[in-house]
N, C-alpha and C positions, 0 to 999 in steps of 0.2 A: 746385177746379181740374180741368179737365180736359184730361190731355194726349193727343194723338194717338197712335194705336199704331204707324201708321208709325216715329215717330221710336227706338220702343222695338224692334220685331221686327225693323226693319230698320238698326238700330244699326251702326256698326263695333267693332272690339273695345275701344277705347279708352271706350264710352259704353256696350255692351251685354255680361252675360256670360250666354248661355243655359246657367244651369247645367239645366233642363228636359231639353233635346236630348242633353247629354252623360249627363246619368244614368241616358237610358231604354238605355244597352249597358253597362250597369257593376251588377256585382250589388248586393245593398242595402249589406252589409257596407263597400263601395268608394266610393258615393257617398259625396258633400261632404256633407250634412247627418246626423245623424241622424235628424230629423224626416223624416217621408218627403213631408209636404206640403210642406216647404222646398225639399225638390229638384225638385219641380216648380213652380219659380218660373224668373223672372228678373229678376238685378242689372241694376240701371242708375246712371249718376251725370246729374244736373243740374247746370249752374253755379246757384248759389244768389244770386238776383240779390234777395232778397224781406230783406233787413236785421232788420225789426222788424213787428211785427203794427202799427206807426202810422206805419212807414216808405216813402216811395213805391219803386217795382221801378227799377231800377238795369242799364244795358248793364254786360258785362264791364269793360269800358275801365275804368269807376268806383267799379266793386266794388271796397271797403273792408272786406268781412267774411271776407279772410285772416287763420288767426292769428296771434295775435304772434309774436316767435323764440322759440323752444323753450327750455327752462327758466326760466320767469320766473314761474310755477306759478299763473298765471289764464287763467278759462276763456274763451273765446272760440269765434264762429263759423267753421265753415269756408267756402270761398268756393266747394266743390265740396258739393253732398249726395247721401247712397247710399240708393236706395230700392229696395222690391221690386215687380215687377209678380206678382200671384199672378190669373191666367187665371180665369176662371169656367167654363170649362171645359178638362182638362189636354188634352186630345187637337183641343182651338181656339181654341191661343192669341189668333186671329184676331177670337173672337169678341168681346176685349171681358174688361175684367177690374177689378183692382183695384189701386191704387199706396199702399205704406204704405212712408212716409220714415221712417227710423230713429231721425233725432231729432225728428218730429213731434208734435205735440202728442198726437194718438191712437195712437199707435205702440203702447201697452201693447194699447191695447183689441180694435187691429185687426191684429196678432197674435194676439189670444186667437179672432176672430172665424172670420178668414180663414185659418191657418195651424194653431193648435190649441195654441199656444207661448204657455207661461205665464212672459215675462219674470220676473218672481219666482221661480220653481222652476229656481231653479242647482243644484239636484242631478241634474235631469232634461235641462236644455235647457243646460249650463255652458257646452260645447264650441260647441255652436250658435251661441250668442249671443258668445262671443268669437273665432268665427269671423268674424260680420257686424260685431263694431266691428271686428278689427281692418283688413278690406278696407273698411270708411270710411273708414280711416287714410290711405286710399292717393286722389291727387286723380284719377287716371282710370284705366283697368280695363287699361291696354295689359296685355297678360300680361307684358313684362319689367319692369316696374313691379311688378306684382303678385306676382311671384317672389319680387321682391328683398324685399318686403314681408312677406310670409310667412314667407322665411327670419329676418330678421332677428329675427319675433318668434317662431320655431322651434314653428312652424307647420306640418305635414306633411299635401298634398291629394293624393289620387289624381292624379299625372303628364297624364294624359287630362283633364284641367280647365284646365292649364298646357303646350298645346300651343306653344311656345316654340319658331321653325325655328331649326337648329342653328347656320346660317349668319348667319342676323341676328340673332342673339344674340352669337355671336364679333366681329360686324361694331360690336355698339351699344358692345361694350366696347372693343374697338381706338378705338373715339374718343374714348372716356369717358377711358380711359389716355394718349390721345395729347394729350387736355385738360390731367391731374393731373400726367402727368412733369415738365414745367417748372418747375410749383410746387415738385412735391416737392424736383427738384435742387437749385431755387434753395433753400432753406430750409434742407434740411442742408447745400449747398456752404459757407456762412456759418457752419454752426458746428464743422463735421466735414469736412475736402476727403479726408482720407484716406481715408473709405471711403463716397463719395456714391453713385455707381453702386449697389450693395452693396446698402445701406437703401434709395436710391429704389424699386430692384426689390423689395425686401421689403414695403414699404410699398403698392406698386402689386398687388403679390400678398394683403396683407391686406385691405384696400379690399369685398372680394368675401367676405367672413369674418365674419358677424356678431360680434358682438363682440369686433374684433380689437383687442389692445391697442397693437400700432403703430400704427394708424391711429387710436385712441382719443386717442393720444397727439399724435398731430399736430396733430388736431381741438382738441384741450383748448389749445394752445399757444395759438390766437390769441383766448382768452377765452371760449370757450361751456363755459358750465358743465356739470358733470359730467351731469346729468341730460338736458342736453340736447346731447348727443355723438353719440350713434347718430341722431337724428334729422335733425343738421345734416349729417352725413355719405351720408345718405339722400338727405337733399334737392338736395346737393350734383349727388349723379351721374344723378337726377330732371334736375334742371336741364338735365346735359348732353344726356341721352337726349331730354328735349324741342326741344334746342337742335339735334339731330341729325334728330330725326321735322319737326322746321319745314324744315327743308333741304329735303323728299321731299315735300313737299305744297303749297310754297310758289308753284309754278306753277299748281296748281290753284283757290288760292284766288286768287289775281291771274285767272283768268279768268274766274272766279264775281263777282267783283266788275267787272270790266272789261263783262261782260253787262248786269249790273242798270243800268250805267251807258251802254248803247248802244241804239240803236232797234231791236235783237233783243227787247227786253225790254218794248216797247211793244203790248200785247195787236193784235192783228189786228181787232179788232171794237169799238176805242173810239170811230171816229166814233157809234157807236150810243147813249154815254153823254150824259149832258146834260154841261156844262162843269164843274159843280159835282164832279159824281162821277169825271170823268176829272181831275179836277187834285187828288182825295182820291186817286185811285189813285196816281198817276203821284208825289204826294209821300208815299206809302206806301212804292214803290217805292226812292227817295230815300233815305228813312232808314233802310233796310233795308242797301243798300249802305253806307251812312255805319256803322252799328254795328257791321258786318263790316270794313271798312276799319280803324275806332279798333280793335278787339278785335286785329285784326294788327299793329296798331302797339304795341298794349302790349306784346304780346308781345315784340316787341323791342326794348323801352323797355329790359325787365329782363334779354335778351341785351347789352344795350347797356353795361347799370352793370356784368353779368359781366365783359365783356369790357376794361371802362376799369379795372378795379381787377386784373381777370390781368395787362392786359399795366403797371398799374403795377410788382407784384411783379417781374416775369419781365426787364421792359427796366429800368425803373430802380431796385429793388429797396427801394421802399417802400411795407410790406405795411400799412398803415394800411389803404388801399381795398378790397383782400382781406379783411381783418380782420372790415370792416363789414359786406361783402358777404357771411361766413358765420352774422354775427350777426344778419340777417335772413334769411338763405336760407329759410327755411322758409316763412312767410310768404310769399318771391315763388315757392315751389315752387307754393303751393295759388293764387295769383292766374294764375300761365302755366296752373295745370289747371282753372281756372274759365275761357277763355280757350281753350284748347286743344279743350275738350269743346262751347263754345259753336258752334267754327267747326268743330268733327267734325261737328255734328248739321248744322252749316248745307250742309257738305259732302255730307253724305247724299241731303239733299234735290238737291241737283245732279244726282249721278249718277243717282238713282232717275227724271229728267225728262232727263237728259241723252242726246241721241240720235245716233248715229255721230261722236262726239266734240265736238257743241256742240248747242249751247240756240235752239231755235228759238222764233219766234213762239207763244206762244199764245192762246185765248180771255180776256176778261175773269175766268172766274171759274176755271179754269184757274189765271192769274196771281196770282188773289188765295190759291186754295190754297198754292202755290209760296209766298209770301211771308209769308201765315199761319205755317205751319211755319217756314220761319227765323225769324220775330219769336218764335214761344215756345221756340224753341232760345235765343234770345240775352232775354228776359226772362219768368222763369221767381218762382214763391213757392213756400214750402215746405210746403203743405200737403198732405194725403194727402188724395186722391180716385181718383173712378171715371177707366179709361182706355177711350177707345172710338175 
């Protein structure tokens, strides 16, 4: 496979993490890896649309290889995958390099090739390498995602890697909180009115606490087994933060799609095609908007089941719908970040071509660049290959 570099260099934070760039002003001691060839890499996620080595590629919308809900102790695909781009040259990245996915088939080999990391030698590379599962763990790179992620698994990275603005961190948790109070009151208002206020704020203060036992405890109440309590509680506030980043992007992708589907989007020089190749193009174009379209809709397929089962609990206080909704939560965390990262990358491609605030006309092959890139943003396999 080979993927475009654009989509990788010029990634947003939620698809790309140059850890490269931040390491070159941090002493070695400071950097993220200890390999020094690892730090001159960069994380990226794909949604993983690629099933099975005899299965056909899949738009977000139909991805089915989220895993199960947490604690049911079978392994499963995730719906998001974390690879490295490792440059062929560190000073151009530009020029051209290499993509080894972590759980690919070569991943042993092309670590050992490209990077100098001998998976097998956990006395040498321990930290390394359960640095990179544990940020697989996580379905897209936003750094408040990735904070949460780290802490939880008590995980300590040079600060300067986890540029996190003070304001929109304060801001993603006032909604995360302004989501969970309801629940929390209604819950204990029903078994405890005496001191509901009290534990709600307790509870809303533990939430942010790796493994807090109030909140452990909450979580545990509506069935998710013990093993899988910190992750549904992850995924929980995953959810909201996604359900709050859809808010701020949501006009953007409504214009991106609103484009592919107007005569802005009809190359300037298709009289010049024979009939046959402008109606290949033109239903290129078609389904391109159509994937984008479904991939937003799913998205809010499973804002949609959040939202009918909170406001069951909250208006008429039958937590059945809640219940189910945290017993899969994990599963729709990784299908909204298979989804989410789909329509970052498609988003990317917009602005990179977007000119004093909209999408003009372009050439035939122009257009088909443009749509190239969003079709392997939105169907993507999971093998390791060259990036050019």
């Amino acid at each position: 496979m080979t993927i475009p570099l654009k989509n990788i260099l010029q990634g947003n934070s939620a698809v790309t993490f140059r850890v490269l760039d931040i390491s070159l002003g941090l002493a070695h001691a400071d950097r993220l890896f200890q390999s020094d060839d690892l730090n001159h890499t960069i994380i990226f996620k794909v949604p993983s649309l690629h099933i099975g080595a005899n299965e056909p590629s899949q738009s977000p919308a139909n991805c089915n290889a989220a895993p199960e809900p947490a604690g049911q102790g079978k392994t499963h695909r995730k719906a998001v995958l974390t690879a490295l781009f490792v440059p062929r040259m560190r000073e151009e990245p530009e020029a051209g390099g290499y993509a080894i996915f972590l759980d690919g088939p070569r991943y042993g080999a092309l670590m050992q090739e490209y990077c100098g990391v001998d998976i097998n030698d956990i006395h040498i590379h321990a930290r390394d390498l359960e640095l990179l599962r544990i940020m697989s763990e996580v379905p897209s790179l936003d750094p408040f995602l990735l904070k949460m992620h780290l802490q939880n698994n008590e995980m300590t990275i040079n600060t300067r890697y986890l540029e996190v603005v003070a304001e929109e961190e304060a801001e993603v948790r006032g909604y995360i909180e302004q989501k969970v109070r309801p629940i929390v009151r209604r819950a204990y208002g029903e078994t405890d009115g005496g001191s509901v206020d009290s534990r709600t704020q307790s509870f809303i203060d533990s939430i942010w606490e790796p493994q807090s036992a109030d909140a452990s405890q909450f979580i545990g109440a509506f069935r998710i087994p013990p093993e899988g309590i910190q992750p549904t509680l992850e995924a929980w506030k995953g959810i909201a933060y996604y359900q709050y980043q859809t808010e701020k992007t949501k006009a953007e992708i409504a214009e991106l799609i609103k484009w592919l589907q107007s005569d802005s989007s009809v190359p300037v020089d298709i009289h010049k095609l024979i009939a046959a190749e402008a109606e290949t193009l033109m239903m290129f174009r078609s389904r391109t908007a159509r994937q984008l379209r479904d991939t937003y809709r799913e998205i809010h397929a499973v804002f949609a089941n959040y939202d009918a089962a909170y406001n069951a609990l909250i208006k008429d206080g039958n937590p059945n719908a809640f219940r189910n909704f945290l017993q899969s939560a994990l599963s729709q965390y990784w299908l909204i970040g298979a989804c989410n990262t789909a329509l970052s990358m498609a988003v990317d491609v917009w602005r990179q071509h977007n000119r004093n605030g909209r999408m003009e006309n372009f050439d035939t092959e122009e257009l088909r660049r443009i749509l190239t890139t969003m079709r392997d943003a939105l169907e993507c396999d999971k093998n390791s290959g060259a990036v050019s």
